[in-house]
VORO-745061 format. One record per residue (C-alpha): residue in one letter; x, y negated, z. Coordinates in nm, 4 decimals. Layout:
N
   res         xx         yy         zz
     A          X          Y          Z
...
! end
This chain:
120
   res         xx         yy         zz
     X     0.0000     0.0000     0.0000
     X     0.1402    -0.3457    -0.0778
     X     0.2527    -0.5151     0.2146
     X     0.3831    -0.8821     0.2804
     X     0.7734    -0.7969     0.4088
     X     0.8543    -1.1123     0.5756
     X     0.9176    -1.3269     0.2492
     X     0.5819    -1.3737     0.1713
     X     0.5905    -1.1428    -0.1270
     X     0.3024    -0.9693    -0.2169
     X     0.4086    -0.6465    -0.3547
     X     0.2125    -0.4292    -0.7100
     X    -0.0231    -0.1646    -0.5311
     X     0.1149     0.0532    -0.8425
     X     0.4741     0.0236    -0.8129
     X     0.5547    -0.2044    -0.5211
     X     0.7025    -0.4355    -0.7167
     X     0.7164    -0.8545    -0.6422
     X     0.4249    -1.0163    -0.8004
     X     0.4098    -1.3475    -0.8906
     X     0.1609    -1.6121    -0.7697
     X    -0.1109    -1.6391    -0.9774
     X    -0.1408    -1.8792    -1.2231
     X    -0.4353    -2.0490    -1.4324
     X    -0.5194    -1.8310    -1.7266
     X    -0.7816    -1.9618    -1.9981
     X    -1.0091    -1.7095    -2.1118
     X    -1.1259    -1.6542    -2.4663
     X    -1.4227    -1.8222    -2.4294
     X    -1.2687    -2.1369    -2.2224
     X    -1.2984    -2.0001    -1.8755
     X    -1.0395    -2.0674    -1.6536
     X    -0.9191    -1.7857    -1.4013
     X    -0.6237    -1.7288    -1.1923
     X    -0.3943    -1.3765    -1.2418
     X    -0.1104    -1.2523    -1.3577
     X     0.1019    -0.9196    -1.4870
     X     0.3469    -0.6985    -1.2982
     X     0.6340    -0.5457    -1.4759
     X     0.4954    -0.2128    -1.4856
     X     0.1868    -0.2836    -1.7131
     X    -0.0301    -0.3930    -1.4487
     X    -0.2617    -0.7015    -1.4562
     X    -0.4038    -0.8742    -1.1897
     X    -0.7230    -1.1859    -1.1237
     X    -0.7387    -1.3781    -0.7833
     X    -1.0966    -1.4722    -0.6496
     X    -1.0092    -1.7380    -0.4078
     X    -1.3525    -1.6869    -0.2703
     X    -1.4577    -1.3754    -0.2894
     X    -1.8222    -1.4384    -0.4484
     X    -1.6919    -1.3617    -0.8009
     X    -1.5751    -1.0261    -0.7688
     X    -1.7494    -0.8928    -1.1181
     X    -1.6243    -1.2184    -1.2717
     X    -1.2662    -1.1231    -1.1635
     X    -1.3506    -0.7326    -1.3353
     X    -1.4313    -0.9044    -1.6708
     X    -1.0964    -1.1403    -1.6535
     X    -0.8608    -0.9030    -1.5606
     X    -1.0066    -0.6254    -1.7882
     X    -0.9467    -0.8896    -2.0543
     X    -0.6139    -0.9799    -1.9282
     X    -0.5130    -0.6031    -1.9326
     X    -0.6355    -0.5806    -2.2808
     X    -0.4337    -0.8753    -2.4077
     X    -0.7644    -1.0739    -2.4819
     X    -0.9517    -0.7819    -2.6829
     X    -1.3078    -0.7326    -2.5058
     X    -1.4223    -0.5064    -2.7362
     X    -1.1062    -0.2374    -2.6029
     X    -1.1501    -0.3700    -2.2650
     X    -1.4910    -0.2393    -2.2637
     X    -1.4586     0.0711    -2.4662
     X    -1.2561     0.1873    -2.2061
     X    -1.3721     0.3908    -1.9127
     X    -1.2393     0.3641    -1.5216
     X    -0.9998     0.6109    -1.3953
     X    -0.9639     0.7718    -1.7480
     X    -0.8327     0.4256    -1.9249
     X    -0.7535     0.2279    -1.6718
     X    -0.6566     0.2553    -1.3000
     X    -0.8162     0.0234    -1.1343
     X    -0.7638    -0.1192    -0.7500
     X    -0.9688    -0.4190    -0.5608
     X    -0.7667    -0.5719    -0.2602
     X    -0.8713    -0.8512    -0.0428
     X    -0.6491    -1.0958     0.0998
     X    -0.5473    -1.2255     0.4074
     X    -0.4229    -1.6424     0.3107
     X    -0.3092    -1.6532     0.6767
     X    -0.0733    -1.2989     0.7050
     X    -0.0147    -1.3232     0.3049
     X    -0.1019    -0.9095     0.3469
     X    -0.3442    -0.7072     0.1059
     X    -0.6272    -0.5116     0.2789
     X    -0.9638    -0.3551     0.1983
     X    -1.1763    -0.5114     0.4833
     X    -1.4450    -0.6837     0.2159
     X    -1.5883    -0.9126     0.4680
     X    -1.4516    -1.1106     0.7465
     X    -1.6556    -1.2796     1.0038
     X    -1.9713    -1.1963     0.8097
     X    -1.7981    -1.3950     0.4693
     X    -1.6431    -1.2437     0.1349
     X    -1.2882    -1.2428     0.1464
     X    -1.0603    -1.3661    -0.1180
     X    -0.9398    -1.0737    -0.3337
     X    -0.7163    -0.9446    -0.5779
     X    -0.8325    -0.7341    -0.8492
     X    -0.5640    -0.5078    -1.0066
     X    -0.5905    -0.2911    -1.3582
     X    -0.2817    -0.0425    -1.5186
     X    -0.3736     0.0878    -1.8490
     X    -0.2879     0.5118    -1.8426
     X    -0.1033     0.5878    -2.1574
     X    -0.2506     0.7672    -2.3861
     X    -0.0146     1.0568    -2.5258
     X    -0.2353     1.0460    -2.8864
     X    -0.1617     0.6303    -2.9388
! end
């Protein structure tokens, strides 16, 4: 499980690699978002709030699919696509799974790794 390890780095959940912060992504249809990419494939979309979880899906599906919807949603979980939902603690700068705090969404991470397909 990613961890914060002193530095305030978050970590991949896939490889335990150093993320970056995320950054502002426009979408393809002029939505803004904030996410990122990993070194090992994976693609990741920060809900600051945690009310726009499904939002989050659609962007980083997108992200993970270099901007082509119609793959992103061809694609099926856990066949395709790993896929990993994280909330966030702003305060310990640590990844958890507790979805509500004090009766409120959390902010969360969403995280997607394409699987390799052997027949590509």
């Amino acid at each position: 499980m990613s961890r914060y390890d002193g530095d305030s780095i978050l970590r991949c959940p896939f490889c335990d690699s150093p993320i970056e912060e995320p950054k502002e992504i426009m979408g393809r249809f002029g939505n803004t978002f904030n996410g990122g990419g990993c070194i090992c494939g994976a693609a990741y979309v920060y809900d600051r709030s945690g009310h726009n979880m499904g939002d989050a899906y659609v962007d980083v599906l997108s992200l993970a699919c270099d901007g082509d919807l119609d793959k992103a949603w061809s694609m099926t979980p856990d066949e395709d696509y790993e896929i990993l939902e994280l909330t966030y603690n702003t305060r310990s700068h640590k990844f958890g799974r507790e979805a509500v705090s004090r009766g409120r969404p959390s902010p969360g991470f969403v995280f997607v790794r394409l699987k390799i397909n052997k027949d590509d």
